[in-house]
N, CA, C and O atoms as CSV, one atom per row, in Angstrom:
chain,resi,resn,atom,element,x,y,z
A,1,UNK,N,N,-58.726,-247.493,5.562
A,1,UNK,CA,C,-58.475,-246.074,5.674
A,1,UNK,C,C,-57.961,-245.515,4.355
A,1,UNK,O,O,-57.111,-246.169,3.751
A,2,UNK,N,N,-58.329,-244.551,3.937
A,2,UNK,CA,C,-58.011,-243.376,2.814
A,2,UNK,C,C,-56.241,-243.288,3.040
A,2,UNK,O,O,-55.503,-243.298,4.026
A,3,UNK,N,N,-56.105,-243.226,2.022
A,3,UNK,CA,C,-54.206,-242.892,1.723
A,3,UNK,C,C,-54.237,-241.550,1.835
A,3,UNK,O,O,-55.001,-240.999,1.043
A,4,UNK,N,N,-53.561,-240.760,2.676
A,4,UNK,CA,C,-53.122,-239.466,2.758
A,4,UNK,C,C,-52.044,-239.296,2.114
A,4,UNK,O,O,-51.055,-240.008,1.937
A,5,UNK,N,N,-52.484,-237.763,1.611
A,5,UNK,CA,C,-51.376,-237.041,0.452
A,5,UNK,C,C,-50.575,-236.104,1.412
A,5,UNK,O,O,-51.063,-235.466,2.345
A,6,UNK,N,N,-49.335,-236.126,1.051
A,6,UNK,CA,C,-48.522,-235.670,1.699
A,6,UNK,C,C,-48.007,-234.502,0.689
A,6,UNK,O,O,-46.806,-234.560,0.425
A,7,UNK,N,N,-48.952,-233.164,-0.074
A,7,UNK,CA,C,-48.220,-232.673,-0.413
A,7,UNK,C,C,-47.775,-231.276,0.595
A,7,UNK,O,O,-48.487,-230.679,1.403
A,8,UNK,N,N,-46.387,-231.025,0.228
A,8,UNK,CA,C,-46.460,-230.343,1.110
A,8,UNK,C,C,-45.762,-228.589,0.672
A,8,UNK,O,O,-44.813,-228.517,-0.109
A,9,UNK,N,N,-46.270,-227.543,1.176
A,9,UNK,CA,C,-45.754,-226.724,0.430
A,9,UNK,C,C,-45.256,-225.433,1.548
A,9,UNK,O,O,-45.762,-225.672,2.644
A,10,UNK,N,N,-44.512,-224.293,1.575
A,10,UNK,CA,C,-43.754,-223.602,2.600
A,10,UNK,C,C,-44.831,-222.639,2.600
A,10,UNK,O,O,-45.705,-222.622,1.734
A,11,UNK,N,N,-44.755,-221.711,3.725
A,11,UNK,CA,C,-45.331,-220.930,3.736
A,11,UNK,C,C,-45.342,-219.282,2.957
A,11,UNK,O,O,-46.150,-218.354,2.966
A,12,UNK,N,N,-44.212,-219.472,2.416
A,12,UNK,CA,C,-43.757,-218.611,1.808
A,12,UNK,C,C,-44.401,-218.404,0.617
A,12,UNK,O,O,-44.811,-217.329,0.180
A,13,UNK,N,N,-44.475,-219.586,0.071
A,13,UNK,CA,C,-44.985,-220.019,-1.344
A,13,UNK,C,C,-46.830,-219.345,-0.975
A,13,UNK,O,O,-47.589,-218.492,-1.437
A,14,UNK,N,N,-46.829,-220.243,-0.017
A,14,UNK,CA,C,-48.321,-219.707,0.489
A,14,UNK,C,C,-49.016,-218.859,0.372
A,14,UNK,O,O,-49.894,-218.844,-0.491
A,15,UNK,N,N,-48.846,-218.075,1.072
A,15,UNK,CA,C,-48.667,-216.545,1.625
A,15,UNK,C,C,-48.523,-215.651,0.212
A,15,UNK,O,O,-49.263,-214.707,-0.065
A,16,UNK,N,N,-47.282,-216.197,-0.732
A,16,UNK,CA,C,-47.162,-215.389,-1.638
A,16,UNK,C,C,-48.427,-215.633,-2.663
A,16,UNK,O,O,-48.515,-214.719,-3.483
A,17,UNK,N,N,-49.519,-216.756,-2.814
A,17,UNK,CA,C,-50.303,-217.387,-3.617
A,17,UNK,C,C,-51.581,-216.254,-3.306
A,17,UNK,O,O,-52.375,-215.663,-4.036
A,18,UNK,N,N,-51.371,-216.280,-2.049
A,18,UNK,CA,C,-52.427,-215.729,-1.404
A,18,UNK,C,C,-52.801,-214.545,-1.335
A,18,UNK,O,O,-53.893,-214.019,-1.122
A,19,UNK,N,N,-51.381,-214.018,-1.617
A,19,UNK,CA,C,-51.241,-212.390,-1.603
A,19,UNK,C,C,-51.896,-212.073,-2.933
A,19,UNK,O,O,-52.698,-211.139,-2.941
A,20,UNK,N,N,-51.647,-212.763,-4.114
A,20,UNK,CA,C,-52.007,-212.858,-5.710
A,20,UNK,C,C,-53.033,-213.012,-5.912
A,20,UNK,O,O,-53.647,-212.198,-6.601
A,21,UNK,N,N,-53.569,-213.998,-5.448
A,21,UNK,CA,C,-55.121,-214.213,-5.554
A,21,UNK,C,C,-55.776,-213.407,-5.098
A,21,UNK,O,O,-56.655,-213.032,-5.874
A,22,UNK,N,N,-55.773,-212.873,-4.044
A,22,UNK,CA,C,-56.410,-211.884,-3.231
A,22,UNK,C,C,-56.104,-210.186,-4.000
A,22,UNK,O,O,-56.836,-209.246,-3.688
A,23,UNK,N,N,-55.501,-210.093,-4.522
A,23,UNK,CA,C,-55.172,-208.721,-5.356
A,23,UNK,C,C,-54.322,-207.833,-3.623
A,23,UNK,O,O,-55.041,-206.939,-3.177
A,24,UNK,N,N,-53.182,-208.045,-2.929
A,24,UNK,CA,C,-53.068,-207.407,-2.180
A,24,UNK,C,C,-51.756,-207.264,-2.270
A,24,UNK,O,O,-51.320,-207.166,-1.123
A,25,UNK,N,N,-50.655,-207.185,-3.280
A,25,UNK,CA,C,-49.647,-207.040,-3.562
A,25,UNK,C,C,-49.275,-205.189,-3.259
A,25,UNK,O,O,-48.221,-204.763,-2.787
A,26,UNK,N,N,-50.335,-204.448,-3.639
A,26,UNK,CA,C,-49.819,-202.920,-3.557
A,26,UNK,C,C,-49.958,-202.589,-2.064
A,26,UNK,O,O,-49.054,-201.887,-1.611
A,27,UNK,N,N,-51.083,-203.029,-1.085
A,27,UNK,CA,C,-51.073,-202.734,0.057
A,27,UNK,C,C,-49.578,-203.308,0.731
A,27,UNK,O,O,-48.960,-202.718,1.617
A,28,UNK,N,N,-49.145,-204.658,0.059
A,28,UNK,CA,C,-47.966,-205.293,0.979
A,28,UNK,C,C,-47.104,-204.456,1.000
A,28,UNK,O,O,-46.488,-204.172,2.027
A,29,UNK,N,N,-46.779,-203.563,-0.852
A,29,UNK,CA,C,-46.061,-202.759,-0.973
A,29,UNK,C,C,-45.389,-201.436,0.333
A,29,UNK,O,O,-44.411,-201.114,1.008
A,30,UNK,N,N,-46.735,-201.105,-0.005
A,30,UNK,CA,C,-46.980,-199.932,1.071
A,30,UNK,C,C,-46.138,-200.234,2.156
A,30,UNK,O,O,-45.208,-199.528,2.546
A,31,UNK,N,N,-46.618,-201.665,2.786
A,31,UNK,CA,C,-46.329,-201.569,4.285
A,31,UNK,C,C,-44.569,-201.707,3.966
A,31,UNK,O,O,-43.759,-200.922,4.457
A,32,UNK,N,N,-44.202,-202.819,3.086
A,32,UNK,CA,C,-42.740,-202.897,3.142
A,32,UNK,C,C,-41.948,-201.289,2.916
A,32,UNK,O,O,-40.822,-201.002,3.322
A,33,UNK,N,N,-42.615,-200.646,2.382
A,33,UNK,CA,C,-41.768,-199.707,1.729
A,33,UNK,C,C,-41.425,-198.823,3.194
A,33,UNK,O,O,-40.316,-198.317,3.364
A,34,UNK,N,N,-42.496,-198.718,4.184
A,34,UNK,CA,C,-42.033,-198.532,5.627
A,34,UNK,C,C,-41.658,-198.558,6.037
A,34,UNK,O,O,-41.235,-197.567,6.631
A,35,UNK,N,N,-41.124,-200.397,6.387
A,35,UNK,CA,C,-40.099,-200.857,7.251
A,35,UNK,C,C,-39.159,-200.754,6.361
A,35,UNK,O,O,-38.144,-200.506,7.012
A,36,UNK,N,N,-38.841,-200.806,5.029
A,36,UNK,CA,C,-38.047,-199.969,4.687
A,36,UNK,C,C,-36.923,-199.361,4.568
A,36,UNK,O,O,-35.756,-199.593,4.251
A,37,UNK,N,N,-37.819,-198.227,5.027
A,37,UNK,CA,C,-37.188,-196.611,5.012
A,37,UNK,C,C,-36.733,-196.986,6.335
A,37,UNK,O,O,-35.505,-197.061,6.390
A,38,UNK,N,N,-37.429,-197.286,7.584
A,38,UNK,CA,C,-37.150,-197.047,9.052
A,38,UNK,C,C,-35.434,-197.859,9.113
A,38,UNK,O,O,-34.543,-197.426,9.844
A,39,UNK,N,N,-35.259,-199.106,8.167
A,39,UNK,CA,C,-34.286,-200.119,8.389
A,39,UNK,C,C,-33.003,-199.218,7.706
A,39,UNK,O,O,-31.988,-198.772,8.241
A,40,UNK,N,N,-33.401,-199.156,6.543
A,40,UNK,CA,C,-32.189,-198.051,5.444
A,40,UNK,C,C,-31.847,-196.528,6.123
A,40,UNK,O,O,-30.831,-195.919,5.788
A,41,UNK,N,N,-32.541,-196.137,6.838
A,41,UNK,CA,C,-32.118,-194.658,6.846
A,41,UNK,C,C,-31.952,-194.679,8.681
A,41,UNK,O,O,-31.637,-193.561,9.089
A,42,UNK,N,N,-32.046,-195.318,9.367
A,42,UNK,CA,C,-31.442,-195.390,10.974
A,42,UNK,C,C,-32.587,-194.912,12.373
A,42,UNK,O,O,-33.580,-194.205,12.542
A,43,UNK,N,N,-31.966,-195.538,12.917
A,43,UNK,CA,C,-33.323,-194.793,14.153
A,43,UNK,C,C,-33.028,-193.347,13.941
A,43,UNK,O,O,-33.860,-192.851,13.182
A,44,UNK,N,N,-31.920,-192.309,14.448
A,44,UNK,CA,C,-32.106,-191.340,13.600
A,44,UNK,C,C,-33.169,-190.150,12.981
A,44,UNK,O,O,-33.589,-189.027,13.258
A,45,UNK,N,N,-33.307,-191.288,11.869
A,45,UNK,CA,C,-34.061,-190.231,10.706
A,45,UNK,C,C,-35.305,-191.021,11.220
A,45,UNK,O,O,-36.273,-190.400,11.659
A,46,UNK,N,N,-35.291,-192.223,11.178
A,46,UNK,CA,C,-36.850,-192.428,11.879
A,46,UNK,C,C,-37.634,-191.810,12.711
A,46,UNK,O,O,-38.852,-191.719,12.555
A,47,UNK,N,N,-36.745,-191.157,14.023
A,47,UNK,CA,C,-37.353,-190.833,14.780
A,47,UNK,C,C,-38.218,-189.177,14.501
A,47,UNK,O,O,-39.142,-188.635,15.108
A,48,UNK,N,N,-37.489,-188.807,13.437
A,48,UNK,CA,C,-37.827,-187.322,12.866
A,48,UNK,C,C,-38.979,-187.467,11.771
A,48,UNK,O,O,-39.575,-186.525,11.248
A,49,UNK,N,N,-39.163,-188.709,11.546
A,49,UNK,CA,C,-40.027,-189.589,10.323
A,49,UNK,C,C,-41.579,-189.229,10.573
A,49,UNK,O,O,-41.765,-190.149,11.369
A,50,UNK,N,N,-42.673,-188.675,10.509
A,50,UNK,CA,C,-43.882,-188.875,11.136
A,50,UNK,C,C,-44.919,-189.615,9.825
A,50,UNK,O,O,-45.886,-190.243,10.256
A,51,UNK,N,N,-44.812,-189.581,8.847
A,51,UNK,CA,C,-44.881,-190.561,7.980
A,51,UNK,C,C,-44.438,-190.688,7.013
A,51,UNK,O,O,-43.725,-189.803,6.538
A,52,UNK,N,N,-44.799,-192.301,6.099
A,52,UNK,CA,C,-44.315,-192.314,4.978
A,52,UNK,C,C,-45.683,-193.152,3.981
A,52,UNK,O,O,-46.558,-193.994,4.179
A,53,UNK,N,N,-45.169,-192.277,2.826
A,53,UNK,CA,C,-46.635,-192.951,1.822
A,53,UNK,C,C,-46.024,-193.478,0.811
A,53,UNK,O,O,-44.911,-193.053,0.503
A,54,UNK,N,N,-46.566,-194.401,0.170
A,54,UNK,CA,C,-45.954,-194.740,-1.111
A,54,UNK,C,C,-47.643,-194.618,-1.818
A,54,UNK,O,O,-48.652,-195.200,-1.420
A,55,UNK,N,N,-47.478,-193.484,-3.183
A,55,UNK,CA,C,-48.892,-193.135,-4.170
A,55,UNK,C,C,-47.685,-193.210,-5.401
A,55,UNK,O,O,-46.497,-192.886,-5.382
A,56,UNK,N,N,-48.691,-193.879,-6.636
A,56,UNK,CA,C,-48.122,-194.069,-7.596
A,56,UNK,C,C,-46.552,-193.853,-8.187
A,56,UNK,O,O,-46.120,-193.148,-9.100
A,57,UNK,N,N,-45.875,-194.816,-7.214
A,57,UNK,CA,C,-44.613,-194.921,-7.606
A,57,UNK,C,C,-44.296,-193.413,-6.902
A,57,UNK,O,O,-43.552,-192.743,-7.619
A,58,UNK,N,N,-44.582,-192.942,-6.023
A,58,UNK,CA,C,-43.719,-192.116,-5.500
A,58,UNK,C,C,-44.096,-192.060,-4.251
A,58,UNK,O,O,-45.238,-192.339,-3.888
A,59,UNK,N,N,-42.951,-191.611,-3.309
A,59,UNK,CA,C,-42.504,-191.770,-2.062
A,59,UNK,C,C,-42.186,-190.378,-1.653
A,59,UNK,O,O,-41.398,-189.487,-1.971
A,60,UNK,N,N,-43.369,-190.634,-0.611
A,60,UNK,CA,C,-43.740,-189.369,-0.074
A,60,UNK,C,C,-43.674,-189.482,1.667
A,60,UNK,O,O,-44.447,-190.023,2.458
A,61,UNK,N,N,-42.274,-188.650,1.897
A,61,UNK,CA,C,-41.970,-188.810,3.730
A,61,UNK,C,C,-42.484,-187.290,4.034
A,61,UNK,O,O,-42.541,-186.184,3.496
A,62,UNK,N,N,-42.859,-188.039,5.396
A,62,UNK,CA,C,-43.186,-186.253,6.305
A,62,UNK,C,C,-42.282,-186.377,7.353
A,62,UNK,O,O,-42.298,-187.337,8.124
A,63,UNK,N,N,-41.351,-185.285,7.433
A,63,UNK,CA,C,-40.044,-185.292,8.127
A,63,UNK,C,C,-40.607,-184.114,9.271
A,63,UNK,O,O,-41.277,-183.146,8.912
A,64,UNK,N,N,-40.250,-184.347,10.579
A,64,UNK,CA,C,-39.994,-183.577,11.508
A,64,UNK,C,C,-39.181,-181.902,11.812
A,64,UNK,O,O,-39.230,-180.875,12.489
A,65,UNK,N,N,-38.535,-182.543,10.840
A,65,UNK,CA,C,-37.211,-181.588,10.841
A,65,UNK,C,C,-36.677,-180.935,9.910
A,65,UNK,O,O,-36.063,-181.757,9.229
A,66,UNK,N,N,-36.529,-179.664,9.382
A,66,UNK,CA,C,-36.762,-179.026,8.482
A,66,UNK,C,C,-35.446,-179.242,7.908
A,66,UNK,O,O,-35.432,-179.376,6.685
A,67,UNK,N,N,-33.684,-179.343,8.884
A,67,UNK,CA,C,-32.525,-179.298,8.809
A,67,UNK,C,C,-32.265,-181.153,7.916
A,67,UNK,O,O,-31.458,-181.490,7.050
A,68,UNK,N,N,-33.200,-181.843,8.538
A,68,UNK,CA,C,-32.769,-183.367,8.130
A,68,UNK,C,C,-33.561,-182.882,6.269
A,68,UNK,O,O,-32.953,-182.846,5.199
A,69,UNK,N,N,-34.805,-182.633,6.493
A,69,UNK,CA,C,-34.647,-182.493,5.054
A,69,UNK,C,C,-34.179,-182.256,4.020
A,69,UNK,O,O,-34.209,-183.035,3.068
A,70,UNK,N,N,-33.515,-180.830,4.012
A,70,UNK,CA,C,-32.089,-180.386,3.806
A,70,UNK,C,C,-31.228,-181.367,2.864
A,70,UNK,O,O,-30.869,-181.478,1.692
A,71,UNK,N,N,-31.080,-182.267,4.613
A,71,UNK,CA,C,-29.598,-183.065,4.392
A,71,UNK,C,C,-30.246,-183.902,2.964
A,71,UNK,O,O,-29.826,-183.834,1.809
A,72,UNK,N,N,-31.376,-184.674,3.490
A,72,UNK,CA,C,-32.006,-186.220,2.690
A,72,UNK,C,C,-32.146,-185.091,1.321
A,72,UNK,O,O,-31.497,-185.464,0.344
A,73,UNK,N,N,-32.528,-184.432,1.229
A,73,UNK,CA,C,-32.724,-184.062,0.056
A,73,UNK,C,C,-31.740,-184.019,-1.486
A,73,UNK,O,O,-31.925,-184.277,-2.675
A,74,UNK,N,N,-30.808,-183.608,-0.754
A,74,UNK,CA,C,-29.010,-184.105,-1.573
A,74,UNK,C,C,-28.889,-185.349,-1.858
A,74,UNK,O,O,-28.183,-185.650,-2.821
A,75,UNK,N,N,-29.580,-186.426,-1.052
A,75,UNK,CA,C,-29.364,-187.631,-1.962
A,75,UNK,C,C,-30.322,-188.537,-2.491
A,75,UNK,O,O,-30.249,-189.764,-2.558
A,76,UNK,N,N,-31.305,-187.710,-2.887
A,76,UNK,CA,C,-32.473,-188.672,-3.515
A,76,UNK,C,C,-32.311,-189.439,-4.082
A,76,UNK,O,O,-32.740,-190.519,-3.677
A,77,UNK,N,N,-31.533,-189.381,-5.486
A,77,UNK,CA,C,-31.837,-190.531,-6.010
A,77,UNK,C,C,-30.957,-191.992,-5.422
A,77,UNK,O,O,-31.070,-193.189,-5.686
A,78,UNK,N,N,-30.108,-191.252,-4.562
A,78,UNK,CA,C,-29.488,-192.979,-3.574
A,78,UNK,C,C,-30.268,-193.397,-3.195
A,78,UNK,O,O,-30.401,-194.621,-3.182
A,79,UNK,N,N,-31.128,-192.585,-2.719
A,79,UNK,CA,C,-32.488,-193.264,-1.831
A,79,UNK,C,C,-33.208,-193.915,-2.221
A,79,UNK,O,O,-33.493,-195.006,-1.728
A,80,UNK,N,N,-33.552,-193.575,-2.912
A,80,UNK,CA,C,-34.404,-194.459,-4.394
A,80,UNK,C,C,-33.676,-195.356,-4.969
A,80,UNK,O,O,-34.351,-196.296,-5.388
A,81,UNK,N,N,-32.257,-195.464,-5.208
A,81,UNK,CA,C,-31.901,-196.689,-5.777
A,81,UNK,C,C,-31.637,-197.582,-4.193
A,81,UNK,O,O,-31.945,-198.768,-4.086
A,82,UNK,N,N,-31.276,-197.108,-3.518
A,82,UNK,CA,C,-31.504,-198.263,-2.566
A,82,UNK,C,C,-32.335,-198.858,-1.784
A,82,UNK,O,O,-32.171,-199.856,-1.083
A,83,UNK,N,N,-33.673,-197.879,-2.007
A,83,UNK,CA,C,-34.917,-198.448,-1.157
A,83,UNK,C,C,-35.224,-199.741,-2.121
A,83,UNK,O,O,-35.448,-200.920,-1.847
A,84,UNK,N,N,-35.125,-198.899,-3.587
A,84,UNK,CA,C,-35.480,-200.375,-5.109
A,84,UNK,C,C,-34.985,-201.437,-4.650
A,84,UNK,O,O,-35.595,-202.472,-4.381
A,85,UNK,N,N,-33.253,-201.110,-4.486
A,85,UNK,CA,C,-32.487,-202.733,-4.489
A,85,UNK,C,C,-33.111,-202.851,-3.742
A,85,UNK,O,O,-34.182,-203.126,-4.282
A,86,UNK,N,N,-33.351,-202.833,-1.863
A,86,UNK,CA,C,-34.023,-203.571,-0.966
A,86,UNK,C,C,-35.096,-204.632,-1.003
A,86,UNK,O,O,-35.184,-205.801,-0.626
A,87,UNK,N,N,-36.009,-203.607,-1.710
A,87,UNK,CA,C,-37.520,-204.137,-2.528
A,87,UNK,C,C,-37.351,-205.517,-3.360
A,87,UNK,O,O,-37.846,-206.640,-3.268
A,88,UNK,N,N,-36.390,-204.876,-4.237
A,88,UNK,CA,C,-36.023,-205.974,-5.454
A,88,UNK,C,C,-36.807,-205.840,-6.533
A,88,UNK,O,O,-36.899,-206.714,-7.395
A,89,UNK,N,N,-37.578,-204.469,-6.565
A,89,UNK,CA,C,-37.982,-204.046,-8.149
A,89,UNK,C,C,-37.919,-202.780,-7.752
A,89,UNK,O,O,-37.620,-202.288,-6.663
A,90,UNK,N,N,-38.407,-202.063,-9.306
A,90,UNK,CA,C,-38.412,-200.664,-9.070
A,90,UNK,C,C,-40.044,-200.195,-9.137
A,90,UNK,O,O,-40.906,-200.155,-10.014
A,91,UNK,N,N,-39.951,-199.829,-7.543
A,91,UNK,CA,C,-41.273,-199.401,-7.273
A,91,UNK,C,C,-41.445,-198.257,-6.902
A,91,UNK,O,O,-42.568,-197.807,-6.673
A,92,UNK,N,N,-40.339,-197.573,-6.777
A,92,UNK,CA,C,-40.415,-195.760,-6.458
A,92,UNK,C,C,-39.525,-195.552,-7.675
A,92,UNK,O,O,-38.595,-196.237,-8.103
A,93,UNK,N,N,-40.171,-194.196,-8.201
A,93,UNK,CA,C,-39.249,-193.075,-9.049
A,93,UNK,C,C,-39.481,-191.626,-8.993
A,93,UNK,O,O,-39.267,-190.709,-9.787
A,94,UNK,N,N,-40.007,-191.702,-7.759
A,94,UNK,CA,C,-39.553,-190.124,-6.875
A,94,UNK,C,C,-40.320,-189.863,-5.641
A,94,UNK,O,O,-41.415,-190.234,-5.217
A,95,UNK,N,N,-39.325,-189.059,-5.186
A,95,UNK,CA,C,-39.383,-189.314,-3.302
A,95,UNK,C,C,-39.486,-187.871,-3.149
A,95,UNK,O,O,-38.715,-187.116,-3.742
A,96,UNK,N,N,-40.185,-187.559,-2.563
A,96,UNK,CA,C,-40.781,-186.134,-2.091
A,96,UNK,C,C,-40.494,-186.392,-0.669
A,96,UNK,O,O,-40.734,-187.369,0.040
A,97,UNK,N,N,-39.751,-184.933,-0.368
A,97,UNK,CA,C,-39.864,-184.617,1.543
A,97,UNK,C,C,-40.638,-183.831,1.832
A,97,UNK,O,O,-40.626,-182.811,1.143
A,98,UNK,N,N,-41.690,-183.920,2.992
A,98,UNK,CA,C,-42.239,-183.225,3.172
A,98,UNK,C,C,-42.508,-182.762,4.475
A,98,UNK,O,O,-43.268,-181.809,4.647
């Protein structure tokens, strides 16, 4: 019998190989930048949320509510620095409400 190789590697590693090779790093973007917003900003503002886009480095929400916009609007750039830290790069540098 043939000697089996035992290499062995996580899925993480995987997945991340796969994502690279495949060129699908900006779509992953997208989706993380979603869950996100929904995790950072509370059920809440989610629920007033009807979408969110991420187009060339900017972050573009469609808000329900004309009063929450308002509010979010006073703190953009927190928002942006903390959606980044989340991320762990800087992939937004401006957030439009809409």
């Amino acid at each position: 019998m043939a000697k089996r190789e035992n290499d062995s590697f996580s899925i993480e590693d995987l997945m991340k190989s796969f994502i690279k090779e495949n060129n699908l790093s900006k779509g992953m973007q997208k989706i993380k930048v979603e869950e996100t917003w929904s995790k950072m900003m509370g059920p809440g503002v989610a629920t007033h949320t009807t979408s969110v886009k991420l187009q060339n480095k900017t972050l573009i929400i469609q808000l329900s509510s004309s009063v929450l916009r308002e509010e979010l609007s006073y703190g953009k750039e927190k928002i942006i620095k903390m959606i980044n830290e989340e991320m762990g790069d800087e992939i937004i540098n401006k957030l439009m409400l809409v």
